[in-house]
C-alpha positions in Angstrom: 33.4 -59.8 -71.7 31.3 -59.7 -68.4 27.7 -59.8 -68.3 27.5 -56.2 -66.9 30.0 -54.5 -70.1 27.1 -56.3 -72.4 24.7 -54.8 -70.5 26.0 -51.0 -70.5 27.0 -51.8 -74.5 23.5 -52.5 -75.1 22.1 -49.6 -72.8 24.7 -47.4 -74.8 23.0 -48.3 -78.0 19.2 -48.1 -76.4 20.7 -44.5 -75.1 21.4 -43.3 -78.8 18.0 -44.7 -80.4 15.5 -43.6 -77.6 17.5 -39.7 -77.6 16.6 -39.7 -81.5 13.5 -41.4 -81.0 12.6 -38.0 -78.1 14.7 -35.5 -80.1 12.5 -35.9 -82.7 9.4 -36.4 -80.8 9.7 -32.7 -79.0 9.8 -30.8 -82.6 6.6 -32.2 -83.7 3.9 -29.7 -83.9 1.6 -29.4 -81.1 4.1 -30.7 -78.6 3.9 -29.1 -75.7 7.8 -28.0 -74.5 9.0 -28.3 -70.9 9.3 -24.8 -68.7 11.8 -22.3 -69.4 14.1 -21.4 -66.4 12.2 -18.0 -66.4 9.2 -19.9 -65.3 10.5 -21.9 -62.9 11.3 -21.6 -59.6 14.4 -19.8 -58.1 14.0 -20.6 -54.7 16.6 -23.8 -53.2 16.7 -26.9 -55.2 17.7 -29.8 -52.5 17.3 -30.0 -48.9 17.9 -32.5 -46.4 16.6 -35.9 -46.4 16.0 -39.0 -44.4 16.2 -42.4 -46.5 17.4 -45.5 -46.8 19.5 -46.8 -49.8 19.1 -50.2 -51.6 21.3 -51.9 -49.1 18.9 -50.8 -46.1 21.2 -48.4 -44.8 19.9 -45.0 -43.3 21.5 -42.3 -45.5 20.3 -38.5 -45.1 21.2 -35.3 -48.0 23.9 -34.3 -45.5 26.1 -37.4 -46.0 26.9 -37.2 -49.3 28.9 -34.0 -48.5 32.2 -33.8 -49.9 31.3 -35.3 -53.3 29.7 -33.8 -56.3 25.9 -35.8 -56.5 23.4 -36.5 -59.7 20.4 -37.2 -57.8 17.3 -38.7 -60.4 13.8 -39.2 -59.5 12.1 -42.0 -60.9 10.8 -45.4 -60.0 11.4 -49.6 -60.6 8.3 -50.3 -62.4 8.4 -47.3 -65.2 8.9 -48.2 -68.7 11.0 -45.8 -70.6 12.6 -42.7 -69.2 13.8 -44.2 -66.0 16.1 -47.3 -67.5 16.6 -45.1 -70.3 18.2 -42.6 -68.2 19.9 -44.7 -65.8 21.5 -46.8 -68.7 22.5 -43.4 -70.0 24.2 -42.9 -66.4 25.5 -46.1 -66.5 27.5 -45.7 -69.8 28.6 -42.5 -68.9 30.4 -43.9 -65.6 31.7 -46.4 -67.3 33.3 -44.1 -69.8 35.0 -41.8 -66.5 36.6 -45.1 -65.4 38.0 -44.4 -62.1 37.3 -40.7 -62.3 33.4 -41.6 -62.1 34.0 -43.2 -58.5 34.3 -39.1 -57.3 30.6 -38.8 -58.7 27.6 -39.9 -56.5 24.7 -41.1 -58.7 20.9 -41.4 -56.5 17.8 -42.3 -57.9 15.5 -41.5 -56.0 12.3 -43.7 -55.4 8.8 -42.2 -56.2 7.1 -45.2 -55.2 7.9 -46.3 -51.9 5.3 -48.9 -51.6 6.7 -50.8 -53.9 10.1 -50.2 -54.4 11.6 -51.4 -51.3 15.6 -51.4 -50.8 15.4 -55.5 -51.7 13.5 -54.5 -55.0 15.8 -51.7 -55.8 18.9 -53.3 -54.9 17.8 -56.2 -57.8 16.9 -53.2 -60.0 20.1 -51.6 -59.9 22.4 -54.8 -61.1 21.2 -54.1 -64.5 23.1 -50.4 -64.2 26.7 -49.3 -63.0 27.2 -50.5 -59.3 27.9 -46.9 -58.3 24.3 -46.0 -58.6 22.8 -45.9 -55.4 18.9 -46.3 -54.9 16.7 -44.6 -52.1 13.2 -45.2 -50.6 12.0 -44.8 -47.5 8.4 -44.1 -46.2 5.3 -42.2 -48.3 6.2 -39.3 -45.7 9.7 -39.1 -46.1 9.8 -39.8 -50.1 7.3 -36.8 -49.7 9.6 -34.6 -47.9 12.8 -35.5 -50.2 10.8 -34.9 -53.2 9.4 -31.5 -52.2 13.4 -30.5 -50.9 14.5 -30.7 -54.5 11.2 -29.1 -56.0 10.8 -32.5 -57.8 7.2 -34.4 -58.7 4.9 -37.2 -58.9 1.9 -38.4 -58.9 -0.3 -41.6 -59.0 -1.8 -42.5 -62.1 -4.4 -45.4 -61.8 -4.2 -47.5 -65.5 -6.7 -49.7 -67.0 -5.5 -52.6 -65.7 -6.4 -52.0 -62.0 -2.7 -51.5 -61.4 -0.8 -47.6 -61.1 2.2 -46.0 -63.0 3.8 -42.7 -61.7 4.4 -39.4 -63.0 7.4 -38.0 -61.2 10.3 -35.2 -62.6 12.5 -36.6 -65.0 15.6 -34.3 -65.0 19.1 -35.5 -63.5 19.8 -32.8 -60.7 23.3 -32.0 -60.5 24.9 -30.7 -56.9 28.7 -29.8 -55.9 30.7 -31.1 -53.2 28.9 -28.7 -50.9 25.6 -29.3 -51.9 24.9 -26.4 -54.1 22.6 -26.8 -56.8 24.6 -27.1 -60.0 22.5 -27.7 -62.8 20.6 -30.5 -64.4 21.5 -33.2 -66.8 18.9 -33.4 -70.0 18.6 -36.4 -72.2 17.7 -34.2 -75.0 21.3 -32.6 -74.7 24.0 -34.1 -76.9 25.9 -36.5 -75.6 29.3 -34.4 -75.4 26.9 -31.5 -73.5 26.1 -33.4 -70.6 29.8 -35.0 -70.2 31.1 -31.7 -69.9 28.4 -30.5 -67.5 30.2 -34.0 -65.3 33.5 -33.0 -66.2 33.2 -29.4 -65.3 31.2 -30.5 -61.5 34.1 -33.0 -60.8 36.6 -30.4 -61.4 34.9 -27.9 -59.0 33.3 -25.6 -61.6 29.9 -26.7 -61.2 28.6 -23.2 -60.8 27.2 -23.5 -57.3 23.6 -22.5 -56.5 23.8 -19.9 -59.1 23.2 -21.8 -61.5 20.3 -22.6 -63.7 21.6 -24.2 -66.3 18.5 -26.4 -67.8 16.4 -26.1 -64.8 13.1 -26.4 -66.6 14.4 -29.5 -68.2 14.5 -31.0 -64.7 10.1 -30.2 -64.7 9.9 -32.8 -67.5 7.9 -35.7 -66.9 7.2 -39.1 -69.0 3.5 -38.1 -70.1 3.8 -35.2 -72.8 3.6 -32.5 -70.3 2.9 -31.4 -66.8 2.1 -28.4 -65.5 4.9 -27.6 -62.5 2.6 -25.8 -60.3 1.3 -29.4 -59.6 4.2 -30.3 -58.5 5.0 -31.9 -54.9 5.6 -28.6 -52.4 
């Protein structure tokens, strides 16, 4: 067994106790819930972009043409939701075998000043290979955030140092680019495998779709208004 199977075997198993551990979380009284997709906007989610992956490489929205795309917003240093999700990614791959090579996962980096493509690239070896990391400059993170209606912010913490609140949903696009949906870690398991299965078989739903939209304004603190959003 190679390092990398234990890694998504233990990912798989931190997947299933952090969904509980958030599943339960959001029915507590008080909570505040995420928008609905009636309150959140209908106008393009995703736009062109000029990055660079974890490899250095220039790599722009347009290039990944031809190939349906997850595209997640998040950052190195954050404690929970980002690993969570990307393990969640990574197990899933791993359970398309081959058929995951036709899907293009991105995380996108909120926090260009610190994650450059060196400290993403060491990142991403804890998570399926086929995840590829982008970052670029504070300007062009802010354009590719405000494309995809995403957001984040700079929190300062006690410690002197800075965490960042950014959009936590898994944006889904078809082979031409059309906005297909999002993935949501509060969905069951089986849910968001069939949203994959149903993008890689060309039924995506296109632009049209809204499916779980407001999910995709969630954030890691209990809740954020999306009118503050980036854009």
């Amino acid at each position: 067994m190679t390092l990398r199977t234990v890694r998504l075997l233990l990912w798989g198993a931190v997947a299933v106790t952090a969904g509980a551990l958030v599943g339960a979380a959001w029915m507590l009284p008080g909570t505040a819930s995420a928008p609905t997709a009636a309150t959140a906007s209908i106008t393009p989610v995703g736009g062109e972009f000029a990055l660079v992956d974890d490899d250095g490489r220039p790599r722009t929205w347009s290039g990944f043409r031809g190939r349906p795309v997850a595209v997640f917003f998040g950052f190195t240093h954050c404690p929970d939701i980002c690993p969570t999700t990307l393990g969640e990614l990574s197990v899933l791959l791993a359970e398309l075998g081959e058929r995951g090579d036709d899907l293009q996962v991105v995380l996108v980096s909120g926090d260009p000043e610190r994650d450059t493509p060196e400290v993403l690239n060491a990142y991403l070896q804890s998570f399926d290979p086929r995840i590829v990391g982008m970052t670029g400059t504070e300007t062009e993170v802010d354009r590719a955030f405000s494309a995809f209606k995403a957001y984040r912010r700079k929190v300062p913490t006690e410690s002197g140092d800075y965490t960042v609140d950014h959009s936590a949903g898994v944006y889904l696009y078809d082979r031409d680019g059309g906005f297909a949906g999002t993935l949501d870690m509060h969905e069951d398991t089986e849910v968001r495998r069939a949203k994959v299965m149903r993008l890689l078989e060309g039924s995506g739903g296109g632009s049209a779709s809204l499916n779980g939209l407001g999910d995709a304004w969630s954030t890691e603190r209990d809740s954020i208004d999306p009118a503050r959003r980036t854009g």
